[in-house]
C-alpha positions as CSV (number, residue, x, y, z in Angstrom):
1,X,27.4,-5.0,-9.4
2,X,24.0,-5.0,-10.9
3,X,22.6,-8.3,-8.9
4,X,23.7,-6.1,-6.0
5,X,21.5,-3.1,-6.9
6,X,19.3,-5.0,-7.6
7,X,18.9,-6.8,-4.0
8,X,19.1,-3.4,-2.5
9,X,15.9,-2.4,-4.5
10,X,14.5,-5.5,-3.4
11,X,15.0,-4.8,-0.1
12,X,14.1,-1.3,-0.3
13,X,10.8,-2.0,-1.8
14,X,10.1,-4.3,0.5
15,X,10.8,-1.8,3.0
16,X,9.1,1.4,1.5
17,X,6.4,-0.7,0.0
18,X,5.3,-2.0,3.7
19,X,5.5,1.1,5.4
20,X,3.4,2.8,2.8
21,X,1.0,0.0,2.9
22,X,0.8,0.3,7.3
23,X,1.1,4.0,6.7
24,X,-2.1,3.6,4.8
25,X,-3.8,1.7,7.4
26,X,-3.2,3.6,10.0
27,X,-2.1,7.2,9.2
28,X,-5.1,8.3,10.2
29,X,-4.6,8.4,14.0
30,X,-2.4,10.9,14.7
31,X,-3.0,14.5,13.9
32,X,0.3,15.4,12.4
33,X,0.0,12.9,9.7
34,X,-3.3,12.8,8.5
35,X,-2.6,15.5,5.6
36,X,0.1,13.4,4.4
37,X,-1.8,10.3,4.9
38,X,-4.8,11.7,2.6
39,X,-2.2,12.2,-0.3
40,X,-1.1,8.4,0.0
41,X,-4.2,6.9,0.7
42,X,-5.0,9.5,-3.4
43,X,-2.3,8.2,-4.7
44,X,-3.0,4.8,-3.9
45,X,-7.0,5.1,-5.2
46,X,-5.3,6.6,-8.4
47,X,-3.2,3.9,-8.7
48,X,-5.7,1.0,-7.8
49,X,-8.9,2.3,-9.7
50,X,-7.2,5.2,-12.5
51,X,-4.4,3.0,-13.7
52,X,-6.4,-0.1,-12.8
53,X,-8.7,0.7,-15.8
54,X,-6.2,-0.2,-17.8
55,X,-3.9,-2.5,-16.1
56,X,-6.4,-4.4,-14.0
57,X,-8.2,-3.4,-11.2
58,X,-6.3,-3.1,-7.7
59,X,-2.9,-2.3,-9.8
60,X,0.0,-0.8,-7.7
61,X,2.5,1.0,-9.1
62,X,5.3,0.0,-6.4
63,X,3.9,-3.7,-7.1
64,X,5.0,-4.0,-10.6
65,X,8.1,-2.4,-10.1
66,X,8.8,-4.6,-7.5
67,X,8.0,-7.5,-8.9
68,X,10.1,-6.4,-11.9
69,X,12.9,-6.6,-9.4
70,X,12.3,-9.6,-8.0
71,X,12.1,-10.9,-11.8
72,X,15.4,-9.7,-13.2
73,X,16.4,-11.7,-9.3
74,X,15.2,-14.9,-10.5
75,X,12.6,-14.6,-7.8
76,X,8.9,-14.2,-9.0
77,X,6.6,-14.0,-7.0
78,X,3.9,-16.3,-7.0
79,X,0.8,-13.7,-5.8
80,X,-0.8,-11.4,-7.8
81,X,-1.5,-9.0,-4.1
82,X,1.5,-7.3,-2.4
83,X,-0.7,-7.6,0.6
84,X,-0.1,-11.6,0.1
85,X,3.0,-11.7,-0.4
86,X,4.1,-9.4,2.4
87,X,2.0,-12.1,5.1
88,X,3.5,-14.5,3.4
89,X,7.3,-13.2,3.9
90,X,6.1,-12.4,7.6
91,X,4.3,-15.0,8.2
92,X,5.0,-18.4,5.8
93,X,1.2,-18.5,5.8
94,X,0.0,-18.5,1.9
95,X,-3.6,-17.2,2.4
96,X,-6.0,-17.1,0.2
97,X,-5.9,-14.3,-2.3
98,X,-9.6,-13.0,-2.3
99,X,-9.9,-13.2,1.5
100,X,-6.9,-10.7,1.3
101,X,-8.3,-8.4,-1.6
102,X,-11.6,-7.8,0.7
103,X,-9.9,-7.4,3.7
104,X,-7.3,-5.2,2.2
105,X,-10.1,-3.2,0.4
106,X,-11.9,-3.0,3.6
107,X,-9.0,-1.8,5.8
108,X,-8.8,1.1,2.9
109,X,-12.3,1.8,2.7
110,X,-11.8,2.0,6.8
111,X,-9.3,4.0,6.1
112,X,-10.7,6.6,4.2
113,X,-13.4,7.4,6.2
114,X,-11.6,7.6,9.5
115,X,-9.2,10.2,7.6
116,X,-11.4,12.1,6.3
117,X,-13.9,12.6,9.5
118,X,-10.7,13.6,11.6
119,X,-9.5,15.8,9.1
120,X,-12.8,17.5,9.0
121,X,-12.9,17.7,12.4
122,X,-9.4,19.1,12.9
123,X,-10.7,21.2,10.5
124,X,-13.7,22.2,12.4
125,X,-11.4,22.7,15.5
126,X,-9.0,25.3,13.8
127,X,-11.9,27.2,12.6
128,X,-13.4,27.7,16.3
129,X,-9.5,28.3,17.7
């Protein structure tokens, strides 16, 4: 019973983890979820730079406990980046972890600012309605 539980968490981080991590991406573009996407994309700067002052920088929350699933599995994983391994489970392509870590940081940086300058906008828009 346990191994079972534990390949449904496996599967359903895998699941939630992904989403949350396109969801981040690109939440941004429509209006209707750009409020939640500016608590995620929070939460996941708290995570990767408050936490990551003490666990490491770029630390995810939903990483460890995924990979403390895919531990107790008998299944490390052998990345230190979620962003890795989830191109590498989609893809079979093992890319080089830096080259990910910019390009992931990028994409949130992107992100950020495209969230924020619609938000303000929509903002802006309300105000004049």
């Amino acid at each position: 019973m346990r191994v079972l539980l534990l390949h449904i968490a496996d599967y359903a981080f895998l699941v939630f983890h992904t989403a949350l991590t396109v969801f981040n991406a690109l939440g941004w573009a429509l209006r209707a979820t750009r409020r939640l996407h500016v608590l995620t994309m929070v939460l996941t700067g708290l995570s990767w730079v408050g936490l990551g002052y003490w666990y490491g920088w770029g630390y995810c929350v939903c990483t460890e406990w995924h990979w403390q699933v895919r531990e107790a599995l008998h299944q490390p994983i052998p990345f230190d980046s979620y962003i890795t391994f989830m191109l590498y489970e989609t893809t079979g392509v093992a890319f080089d972890e830096r080259l990910v870590a910019r390009a992931t940081l990028g994409v949130y940086l992107s992100s950020w600012v495209l969230t924020m300058a619609l938000n303000l906008r929509d903002v802006r828009r309300r105000k004049r309605a």
